[in-house]
TIDO-44613 format. One record per residue: z, y, x of N, C-alpha, C in turn; residue number from 1; chain; residue in one letter. Coordinates in Angstrom, 3 decimals, m for minus. Layout:
! residues N
+----------+----------+----------+----------+----------+----------+----------+----------+----------+-----+--------+---------+
!      n.w !      n.v !      n.u !     ca.w !     ca.v !     ca.u !      c.w !      c.v !      c.u ! num ! cadena ! residuo !
+----------+----------+----------+----------+----------+----------+----------+----------+----------+-----+--------+---------+
!        Z !        Y !        X !        Z !        Y !        X !        Z !        Y !        X ! NUM !      A !       a !
...
+----------+----------+----------+----------+----------+----------+----------+----------+----------+-----+--------+---------+
! end
This chain:
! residues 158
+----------+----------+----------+----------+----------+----------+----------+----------+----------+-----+--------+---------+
!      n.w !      n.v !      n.u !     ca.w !     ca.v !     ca.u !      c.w !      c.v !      c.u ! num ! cadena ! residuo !
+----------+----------+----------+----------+----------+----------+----------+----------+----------+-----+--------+---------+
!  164.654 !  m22.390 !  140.906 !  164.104 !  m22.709 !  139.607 !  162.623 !  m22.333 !  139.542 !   1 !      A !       x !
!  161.774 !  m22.513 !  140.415 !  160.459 !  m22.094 !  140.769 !  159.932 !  m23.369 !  139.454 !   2 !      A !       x !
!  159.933 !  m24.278 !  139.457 !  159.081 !  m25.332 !  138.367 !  159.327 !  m24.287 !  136.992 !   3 !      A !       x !
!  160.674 !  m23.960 !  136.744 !  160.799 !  m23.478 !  135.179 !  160.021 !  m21.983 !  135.259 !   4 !      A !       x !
!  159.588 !  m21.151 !  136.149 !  158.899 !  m20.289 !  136.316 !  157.313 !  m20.693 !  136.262 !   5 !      A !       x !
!  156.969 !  m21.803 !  136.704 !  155.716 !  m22.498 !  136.586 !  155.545 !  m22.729 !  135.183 !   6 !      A !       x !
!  156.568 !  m23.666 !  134.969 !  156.430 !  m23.757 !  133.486 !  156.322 !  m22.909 !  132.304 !   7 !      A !       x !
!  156.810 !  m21.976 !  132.947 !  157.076 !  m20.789 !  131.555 !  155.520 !  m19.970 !  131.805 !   8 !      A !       x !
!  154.805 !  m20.071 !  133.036 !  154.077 !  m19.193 !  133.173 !  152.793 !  m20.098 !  132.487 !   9 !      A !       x !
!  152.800 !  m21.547 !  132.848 !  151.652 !  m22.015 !  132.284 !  151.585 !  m22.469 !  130.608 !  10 !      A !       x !
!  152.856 !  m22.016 !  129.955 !  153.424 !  m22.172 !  128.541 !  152.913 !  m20.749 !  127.748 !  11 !      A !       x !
!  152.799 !  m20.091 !  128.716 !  152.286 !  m19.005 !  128.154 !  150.676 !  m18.688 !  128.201 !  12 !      A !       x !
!  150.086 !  m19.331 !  129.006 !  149.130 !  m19.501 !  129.200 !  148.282 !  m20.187 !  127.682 !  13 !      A !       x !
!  148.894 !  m21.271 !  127.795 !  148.905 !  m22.215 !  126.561 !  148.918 !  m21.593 !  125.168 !  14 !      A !       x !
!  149.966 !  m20.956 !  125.158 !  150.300 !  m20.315 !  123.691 !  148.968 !  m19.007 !  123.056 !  15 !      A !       x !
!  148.351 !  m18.734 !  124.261 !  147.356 !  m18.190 !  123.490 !  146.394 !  m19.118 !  122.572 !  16 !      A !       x !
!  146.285 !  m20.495 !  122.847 !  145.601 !  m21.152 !  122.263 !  146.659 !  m22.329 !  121.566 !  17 !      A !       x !
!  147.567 !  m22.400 !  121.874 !  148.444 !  m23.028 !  120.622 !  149.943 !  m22.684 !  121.068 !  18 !      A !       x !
!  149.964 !  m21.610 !  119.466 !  151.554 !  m20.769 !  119.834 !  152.627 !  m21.633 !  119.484 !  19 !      A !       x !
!  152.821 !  m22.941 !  119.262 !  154.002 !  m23.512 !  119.026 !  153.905 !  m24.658 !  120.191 !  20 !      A !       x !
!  152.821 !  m24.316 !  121.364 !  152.749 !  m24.765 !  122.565 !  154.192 !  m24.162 !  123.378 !  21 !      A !       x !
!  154.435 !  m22.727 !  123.872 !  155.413 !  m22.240 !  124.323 !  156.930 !  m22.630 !  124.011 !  22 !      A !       x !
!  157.364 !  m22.732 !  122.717 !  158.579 !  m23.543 !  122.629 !  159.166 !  m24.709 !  123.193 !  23 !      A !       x !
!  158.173 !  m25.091 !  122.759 !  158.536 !  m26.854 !  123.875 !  158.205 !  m26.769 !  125.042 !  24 !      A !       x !
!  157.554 !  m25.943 !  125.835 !  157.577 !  m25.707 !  127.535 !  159.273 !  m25.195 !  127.680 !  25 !      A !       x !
!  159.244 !  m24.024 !  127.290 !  160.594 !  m23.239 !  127.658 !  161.839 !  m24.635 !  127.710 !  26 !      A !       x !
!  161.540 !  m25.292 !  126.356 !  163.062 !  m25.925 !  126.056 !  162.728 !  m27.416 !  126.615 !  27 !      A !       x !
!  161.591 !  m27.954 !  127.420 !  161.749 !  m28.572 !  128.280 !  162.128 !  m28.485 !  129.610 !  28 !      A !       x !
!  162.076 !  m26.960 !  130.044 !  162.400 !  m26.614 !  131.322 !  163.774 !  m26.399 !  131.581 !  29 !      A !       x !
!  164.551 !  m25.801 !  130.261 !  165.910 !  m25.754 !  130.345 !  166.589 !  m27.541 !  130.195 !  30 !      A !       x !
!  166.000 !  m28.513 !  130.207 !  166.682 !  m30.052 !  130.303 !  166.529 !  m30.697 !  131.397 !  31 !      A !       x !
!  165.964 !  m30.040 !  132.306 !  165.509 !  m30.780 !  133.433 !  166.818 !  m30.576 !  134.588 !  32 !      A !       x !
!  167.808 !  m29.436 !  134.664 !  168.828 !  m29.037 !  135.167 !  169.941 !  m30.142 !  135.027 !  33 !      A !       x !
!  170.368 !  m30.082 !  133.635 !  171.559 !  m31.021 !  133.207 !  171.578 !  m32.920 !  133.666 !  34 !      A !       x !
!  170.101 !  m32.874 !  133.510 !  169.534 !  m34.261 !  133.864 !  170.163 !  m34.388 !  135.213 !  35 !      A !       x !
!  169.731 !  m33.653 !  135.794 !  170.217 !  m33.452 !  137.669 !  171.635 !  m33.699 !  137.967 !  36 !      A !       x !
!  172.259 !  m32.716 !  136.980 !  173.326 !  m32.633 !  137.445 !  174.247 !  m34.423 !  136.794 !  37 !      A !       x !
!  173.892 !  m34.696 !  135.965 !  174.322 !  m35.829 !  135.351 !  174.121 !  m37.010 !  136.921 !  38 !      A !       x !
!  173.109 !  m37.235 !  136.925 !  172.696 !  m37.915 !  138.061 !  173.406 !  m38.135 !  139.430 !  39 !      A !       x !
!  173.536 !  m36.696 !  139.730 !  174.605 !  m36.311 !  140.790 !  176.164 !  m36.704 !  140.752 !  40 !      A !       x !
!  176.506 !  m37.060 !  138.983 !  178.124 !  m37.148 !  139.001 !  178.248 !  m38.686 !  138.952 !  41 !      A !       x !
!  177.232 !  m39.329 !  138.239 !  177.148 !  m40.393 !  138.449 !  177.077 !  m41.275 !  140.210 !  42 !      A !       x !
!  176.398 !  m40.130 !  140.640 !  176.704 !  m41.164 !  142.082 !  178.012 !  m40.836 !  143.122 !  43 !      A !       x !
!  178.816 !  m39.533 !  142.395 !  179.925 !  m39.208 !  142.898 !  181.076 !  m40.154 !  142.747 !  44 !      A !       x !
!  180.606 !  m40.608 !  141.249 !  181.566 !  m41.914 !  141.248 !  181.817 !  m42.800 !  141.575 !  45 !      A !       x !
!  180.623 !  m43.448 !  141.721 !  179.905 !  m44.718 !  142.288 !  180.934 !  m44.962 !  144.307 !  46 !      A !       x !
!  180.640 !  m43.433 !  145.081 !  180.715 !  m43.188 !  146.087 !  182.747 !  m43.144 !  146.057 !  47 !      A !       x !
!  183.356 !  m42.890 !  144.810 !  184.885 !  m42.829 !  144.629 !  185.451 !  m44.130 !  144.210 !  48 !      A !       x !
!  184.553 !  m45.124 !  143.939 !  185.379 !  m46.306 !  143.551 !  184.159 !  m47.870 !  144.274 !  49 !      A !       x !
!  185.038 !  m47.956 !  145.549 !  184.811 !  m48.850 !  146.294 !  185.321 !  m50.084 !  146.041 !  50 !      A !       x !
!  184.732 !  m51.358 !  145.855 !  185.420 !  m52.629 !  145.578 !  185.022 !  m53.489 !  145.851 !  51 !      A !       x !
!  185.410 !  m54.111 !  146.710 !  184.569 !  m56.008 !  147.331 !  185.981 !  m57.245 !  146.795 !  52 !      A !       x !
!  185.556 !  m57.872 !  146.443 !  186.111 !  m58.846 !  145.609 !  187.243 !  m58.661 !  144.620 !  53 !      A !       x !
!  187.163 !  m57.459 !  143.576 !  188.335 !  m57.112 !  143.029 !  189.334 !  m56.402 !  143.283 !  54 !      A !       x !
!  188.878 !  m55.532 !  145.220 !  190.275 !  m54.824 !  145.389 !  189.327 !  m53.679 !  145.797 !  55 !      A !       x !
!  190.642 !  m52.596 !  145.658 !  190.251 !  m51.107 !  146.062 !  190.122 !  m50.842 !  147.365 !  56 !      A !       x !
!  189.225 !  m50.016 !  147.686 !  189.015 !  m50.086 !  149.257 !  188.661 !  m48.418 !  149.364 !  57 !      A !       x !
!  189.432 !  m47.866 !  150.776 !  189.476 !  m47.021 !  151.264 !  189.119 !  m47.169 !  152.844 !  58 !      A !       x !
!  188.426 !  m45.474 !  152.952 !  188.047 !  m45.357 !  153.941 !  189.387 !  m45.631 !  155.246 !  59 !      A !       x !
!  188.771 !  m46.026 !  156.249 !  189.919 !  m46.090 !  157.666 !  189.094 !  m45.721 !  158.818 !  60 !      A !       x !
!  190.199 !  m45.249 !  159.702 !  189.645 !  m45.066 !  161.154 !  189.239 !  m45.999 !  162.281 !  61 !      A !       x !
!  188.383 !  m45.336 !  162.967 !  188.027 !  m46.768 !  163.783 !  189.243 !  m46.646 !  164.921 !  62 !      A !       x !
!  189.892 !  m47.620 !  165.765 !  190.485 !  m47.758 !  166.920 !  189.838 !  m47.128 !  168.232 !  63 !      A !       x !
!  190.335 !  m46.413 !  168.796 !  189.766 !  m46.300 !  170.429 !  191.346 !  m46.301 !  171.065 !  64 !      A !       x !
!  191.116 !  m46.122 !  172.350 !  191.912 !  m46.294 !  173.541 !  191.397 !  m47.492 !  174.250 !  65 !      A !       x !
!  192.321 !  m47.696 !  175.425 !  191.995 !  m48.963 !  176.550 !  192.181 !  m50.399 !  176.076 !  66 !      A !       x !
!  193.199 !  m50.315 !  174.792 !  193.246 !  m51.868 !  174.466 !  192.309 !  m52.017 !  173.653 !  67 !      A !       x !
!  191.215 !  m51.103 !  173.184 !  189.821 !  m51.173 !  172.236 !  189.154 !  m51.443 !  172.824 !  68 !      A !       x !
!  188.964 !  m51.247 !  174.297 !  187.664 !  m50.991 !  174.997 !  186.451 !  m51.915 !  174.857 !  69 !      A !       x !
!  187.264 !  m53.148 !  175.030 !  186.246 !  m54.248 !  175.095 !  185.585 !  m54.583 !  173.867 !  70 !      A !       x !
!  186.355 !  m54.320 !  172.477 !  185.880 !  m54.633 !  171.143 !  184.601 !  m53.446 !  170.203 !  71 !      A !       x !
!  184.952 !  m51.874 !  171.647 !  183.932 !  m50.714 !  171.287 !  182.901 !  m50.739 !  171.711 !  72 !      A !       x !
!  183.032 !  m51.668 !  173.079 !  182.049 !  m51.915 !  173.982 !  180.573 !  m52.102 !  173.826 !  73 !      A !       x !
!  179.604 !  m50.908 !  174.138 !  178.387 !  m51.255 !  173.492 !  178.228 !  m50.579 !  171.775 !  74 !      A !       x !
!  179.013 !  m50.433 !  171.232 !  179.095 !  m49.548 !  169.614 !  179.860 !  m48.125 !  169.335 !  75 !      A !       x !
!  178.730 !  m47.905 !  168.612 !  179.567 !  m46.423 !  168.157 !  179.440 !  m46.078 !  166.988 !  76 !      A !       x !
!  179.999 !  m44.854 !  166.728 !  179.830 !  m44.660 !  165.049 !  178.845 !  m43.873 !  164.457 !  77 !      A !       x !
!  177.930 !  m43.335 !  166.001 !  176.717 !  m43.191 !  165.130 !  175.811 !  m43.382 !  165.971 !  78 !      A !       x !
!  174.775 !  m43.717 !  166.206 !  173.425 !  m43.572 !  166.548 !  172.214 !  m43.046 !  166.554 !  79 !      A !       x !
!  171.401 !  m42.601 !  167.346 !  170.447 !  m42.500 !  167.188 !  169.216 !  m43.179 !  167.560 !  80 !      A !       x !
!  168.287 !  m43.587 !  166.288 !  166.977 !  m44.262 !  166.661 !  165.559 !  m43.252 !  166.708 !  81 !      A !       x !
!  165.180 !  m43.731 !  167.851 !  164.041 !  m43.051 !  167.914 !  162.138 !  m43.070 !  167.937 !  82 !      A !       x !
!  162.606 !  m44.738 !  167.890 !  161.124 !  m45.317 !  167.690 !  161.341 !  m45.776 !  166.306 !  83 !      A !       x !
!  159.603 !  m45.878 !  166.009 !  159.473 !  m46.195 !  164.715 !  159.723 !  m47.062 !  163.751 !  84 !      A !       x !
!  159.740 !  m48.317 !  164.599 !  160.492 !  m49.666 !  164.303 !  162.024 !  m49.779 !  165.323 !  85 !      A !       x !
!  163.048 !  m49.781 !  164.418 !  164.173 !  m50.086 !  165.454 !  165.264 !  m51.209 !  164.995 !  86 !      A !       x !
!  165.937 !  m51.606 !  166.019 !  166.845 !  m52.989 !  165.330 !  168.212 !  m51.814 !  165.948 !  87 !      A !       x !
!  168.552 !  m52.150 !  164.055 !  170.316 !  m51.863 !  164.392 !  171.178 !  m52.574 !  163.996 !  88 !      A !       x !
!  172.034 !  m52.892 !  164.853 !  172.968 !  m53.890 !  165.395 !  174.379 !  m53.037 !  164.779 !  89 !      A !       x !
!  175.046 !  m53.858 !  163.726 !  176.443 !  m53.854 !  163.501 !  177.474 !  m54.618 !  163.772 !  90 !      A !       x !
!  178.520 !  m54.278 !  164.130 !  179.451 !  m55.480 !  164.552 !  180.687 !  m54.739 !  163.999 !  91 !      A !       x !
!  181.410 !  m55.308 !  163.473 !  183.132 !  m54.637 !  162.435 !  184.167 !  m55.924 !  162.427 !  92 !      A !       x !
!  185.075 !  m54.947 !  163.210 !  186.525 !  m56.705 !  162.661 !  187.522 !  m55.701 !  162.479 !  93 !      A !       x !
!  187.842 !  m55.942 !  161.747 !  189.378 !  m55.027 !  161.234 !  190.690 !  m55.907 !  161.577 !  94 !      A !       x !
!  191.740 !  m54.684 !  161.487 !  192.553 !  m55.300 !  162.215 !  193.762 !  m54.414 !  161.073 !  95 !      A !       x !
!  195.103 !  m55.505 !  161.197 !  196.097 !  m54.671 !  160.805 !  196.538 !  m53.773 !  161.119 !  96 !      A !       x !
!  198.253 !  m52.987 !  160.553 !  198.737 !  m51.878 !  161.763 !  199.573 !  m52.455 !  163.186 !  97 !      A !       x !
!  200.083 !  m53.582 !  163.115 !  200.293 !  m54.378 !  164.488 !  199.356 !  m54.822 !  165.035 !  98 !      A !       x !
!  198.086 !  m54.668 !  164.996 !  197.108 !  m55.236 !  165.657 !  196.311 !  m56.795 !  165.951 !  99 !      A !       x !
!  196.936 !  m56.733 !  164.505 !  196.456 !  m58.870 !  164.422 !  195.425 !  m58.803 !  163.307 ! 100 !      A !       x !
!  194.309 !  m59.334 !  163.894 !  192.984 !  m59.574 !  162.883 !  193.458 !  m60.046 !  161.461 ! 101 !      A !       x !
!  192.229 !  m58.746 !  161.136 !  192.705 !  m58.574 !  159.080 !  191.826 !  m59.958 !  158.705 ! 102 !      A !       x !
!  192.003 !  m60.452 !  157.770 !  190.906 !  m62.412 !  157.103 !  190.473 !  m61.160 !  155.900 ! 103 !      A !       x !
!  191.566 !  m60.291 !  155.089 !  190.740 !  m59.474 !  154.103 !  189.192 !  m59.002 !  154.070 ! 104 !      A !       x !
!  189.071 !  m58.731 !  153.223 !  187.316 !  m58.178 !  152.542 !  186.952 !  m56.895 !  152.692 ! 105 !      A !       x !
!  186.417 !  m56.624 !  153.495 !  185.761 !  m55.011 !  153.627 !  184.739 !  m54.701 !  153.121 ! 106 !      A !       x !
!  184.177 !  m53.997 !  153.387 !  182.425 !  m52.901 !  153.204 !  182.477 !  m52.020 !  154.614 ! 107 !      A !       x !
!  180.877 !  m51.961 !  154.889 !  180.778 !  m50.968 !  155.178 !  179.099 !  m50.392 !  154.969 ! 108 !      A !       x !
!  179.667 !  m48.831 !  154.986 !  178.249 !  m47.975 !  154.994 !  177.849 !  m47.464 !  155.613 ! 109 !      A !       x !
!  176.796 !  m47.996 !  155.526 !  175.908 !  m47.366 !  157.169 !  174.643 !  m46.069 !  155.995 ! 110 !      A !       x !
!  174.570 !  m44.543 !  157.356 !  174.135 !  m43.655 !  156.309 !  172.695 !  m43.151 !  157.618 ! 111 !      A !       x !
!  171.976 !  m42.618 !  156.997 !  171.028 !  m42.280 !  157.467 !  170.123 !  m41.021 !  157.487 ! 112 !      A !       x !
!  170.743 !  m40.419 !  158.103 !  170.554 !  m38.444 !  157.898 !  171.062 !  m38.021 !  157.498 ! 113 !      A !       x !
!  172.662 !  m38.687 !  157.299 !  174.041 !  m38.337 !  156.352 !  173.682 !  m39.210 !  154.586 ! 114 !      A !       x !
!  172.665 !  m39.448 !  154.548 !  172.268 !  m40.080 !  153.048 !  172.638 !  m41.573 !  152.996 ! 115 !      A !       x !
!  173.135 !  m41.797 !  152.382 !  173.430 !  m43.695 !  152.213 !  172.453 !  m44.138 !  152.590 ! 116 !      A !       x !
!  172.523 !  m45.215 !  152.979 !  171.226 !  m46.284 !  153.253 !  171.496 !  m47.270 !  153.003 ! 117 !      A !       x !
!  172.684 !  m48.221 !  153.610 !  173.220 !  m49.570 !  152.947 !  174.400 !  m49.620 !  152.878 ! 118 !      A !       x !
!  175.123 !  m50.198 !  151.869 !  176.266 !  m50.684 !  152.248 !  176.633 !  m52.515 !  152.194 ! 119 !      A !       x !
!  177.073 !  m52.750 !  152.927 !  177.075 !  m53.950 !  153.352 !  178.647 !  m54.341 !  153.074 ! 120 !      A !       x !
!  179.150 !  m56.049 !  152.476 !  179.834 !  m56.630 !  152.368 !  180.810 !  m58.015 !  153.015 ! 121 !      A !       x !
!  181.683 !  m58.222 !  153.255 !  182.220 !  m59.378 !  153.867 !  183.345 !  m59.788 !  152.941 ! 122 !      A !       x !
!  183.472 !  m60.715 !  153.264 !  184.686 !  m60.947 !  152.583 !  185.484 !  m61.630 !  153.747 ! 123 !      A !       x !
!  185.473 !  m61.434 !  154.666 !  186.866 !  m61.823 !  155.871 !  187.042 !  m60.651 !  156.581 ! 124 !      A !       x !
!  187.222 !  m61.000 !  157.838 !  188.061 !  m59.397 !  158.564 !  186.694 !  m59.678 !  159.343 ! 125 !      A !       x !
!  185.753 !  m59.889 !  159.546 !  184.689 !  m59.375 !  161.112 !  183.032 !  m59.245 !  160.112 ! 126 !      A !       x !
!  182.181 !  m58.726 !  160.757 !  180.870 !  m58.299 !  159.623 !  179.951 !  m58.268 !  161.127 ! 127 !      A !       x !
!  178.773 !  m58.798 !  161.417 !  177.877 !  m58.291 !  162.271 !  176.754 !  m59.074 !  162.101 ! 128 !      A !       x !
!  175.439 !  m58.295 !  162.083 !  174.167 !  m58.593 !  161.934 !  173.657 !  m57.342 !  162.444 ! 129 !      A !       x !
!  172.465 !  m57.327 !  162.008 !  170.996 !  m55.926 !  162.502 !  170.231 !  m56.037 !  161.281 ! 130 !      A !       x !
!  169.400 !  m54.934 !  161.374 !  168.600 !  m54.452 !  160.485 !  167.616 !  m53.958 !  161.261 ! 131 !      A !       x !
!  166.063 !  m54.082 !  160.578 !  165.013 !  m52.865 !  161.150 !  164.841 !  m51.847 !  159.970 ! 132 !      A !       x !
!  165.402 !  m51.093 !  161.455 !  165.082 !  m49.673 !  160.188 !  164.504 !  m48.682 !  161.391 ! 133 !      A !       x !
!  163.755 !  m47.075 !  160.581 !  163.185 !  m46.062 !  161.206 !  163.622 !  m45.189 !  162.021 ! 134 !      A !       x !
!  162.783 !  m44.224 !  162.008 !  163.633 !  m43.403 !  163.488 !  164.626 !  m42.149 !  162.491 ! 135 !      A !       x !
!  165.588 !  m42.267 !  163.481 !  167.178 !  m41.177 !  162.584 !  167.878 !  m41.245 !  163.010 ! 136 !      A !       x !
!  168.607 !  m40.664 !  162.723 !  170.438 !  m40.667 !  163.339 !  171.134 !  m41.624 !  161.812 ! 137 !      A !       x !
!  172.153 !  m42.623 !  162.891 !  172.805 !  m43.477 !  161.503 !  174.384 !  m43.526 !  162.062 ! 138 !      A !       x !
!  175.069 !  m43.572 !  161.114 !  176.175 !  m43.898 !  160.745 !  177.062 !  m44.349 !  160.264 ! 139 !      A !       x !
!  178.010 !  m45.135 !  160.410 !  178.762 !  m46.377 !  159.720 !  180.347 !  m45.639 !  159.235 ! 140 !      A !       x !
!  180.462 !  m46.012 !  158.571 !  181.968 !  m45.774 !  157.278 !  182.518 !  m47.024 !  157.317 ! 141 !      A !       x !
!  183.656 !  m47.143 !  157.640 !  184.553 !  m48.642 !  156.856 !  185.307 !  m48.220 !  156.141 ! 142 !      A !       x !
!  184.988 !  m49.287 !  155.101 !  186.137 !  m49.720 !  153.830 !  186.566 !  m50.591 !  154.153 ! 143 !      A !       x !
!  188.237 !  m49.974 !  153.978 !  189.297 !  m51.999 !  153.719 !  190.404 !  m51.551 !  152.538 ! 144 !      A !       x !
!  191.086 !  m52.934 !  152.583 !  192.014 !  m52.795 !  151.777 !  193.185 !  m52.250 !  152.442 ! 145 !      A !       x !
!  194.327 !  m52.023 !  151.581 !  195.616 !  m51.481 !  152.707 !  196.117 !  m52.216 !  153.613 ! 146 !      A !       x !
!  195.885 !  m53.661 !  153.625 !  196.392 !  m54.467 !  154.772 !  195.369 !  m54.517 !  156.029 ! 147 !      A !       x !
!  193.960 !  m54.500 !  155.766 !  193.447 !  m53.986 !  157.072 !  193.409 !  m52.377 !  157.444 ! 148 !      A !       x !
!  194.136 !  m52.020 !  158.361 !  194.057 !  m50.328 !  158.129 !  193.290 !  m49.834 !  159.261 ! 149 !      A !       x !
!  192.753 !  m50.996 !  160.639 !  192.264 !  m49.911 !  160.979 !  190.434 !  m51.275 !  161.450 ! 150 !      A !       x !
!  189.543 !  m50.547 !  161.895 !  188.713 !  m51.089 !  162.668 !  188.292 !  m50.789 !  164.394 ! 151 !      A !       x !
!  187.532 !  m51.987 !  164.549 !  186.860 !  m52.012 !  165.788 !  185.204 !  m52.325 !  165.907 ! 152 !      A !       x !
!  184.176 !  m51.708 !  166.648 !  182.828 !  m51.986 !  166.719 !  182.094 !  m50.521 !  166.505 ! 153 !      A !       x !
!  181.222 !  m51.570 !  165.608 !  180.206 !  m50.076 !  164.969 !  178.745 !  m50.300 !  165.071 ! 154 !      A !       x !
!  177.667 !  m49.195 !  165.716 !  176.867 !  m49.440 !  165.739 !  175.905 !  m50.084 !  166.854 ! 155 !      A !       x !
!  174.680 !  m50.450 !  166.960 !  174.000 !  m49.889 !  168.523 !  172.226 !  m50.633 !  167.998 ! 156 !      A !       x !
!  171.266 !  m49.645 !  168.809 !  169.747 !  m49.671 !  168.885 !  169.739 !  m50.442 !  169.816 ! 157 !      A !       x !
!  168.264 !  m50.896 !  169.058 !  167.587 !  m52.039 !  170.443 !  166.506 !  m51.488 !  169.857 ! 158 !      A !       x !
+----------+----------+----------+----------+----------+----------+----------+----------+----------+-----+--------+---------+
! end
């Protein structure tokens, strides 16, 4: 709370030359907290209710083993970029729990120093394009519905 210490110190400063200056420092410094925290719950929610075309979507795991190999091939779930300009490459196909390609609507979020950066939409079972983005470590999240439960792909730098 170093600003409301600033504030209170330069409110007082003030109040020698106008004493109904100090009131409104103090009781602006105590609103600046709640603001924050409001802000923060609002994007907690945002981050709890996932939806691409009307349905609820939850996080799933990606697939590995030997019958993945070829579909992981080249992607992972996180990356790191290290030049200043970089192309990142997504590729996502979801799949049921027998293993037959999901046609359903996903999301996914790709995060960037752990912070959101995009989230991206499909509305069938496969998603792949690139982006230029900066130097970081990134990471991808899938959302599906309950009939796609799991994925394959992910990320990769060029």
């Amino acid at each position: 709370m170093k600003i409301k210490k600033y504030l209170v110190t330069f409110g007082a400063a003030a109040a020698m030359v106008d004493p109904t200056f100090l009131s409104s420092v103090v009781a602006n410094a105590d609103a600046v907290q709640p603001q924050r925290q409001q802000q923060g719950h609002k994007q907690d929610n945002a981050k709890a209710a996932k939806q691409v075309g009307g349905k609820n979507l939850s996080q799933q795991p990606r697939e590995t083993g030997s019958q993945y190999t070829n579909d992981n091939s080249g992607y992972n779930v996180t990356v790191k970029a290290t030049n200043l300009i970089n192309t990142l490459h997504y590729n996502v196909k979801t799949s049921t729990d027998s293993g037959a390609s999901s046609a359903d609507p996903f999301s996914i979020s790709i995060y960037k120093d752990g912070e959101l950066y995009k989230t991206i939409s499909s509305s069938t079972g496969t998603l792949s394009g690139s982006l230029w983005v900066g130097s970081g470590t990134y990471s991808i999240k899938v959302y599906t519905s309950s009939a796609a439960s799991h994925w394959t792909g992910g990320l990769a730098t060029s």
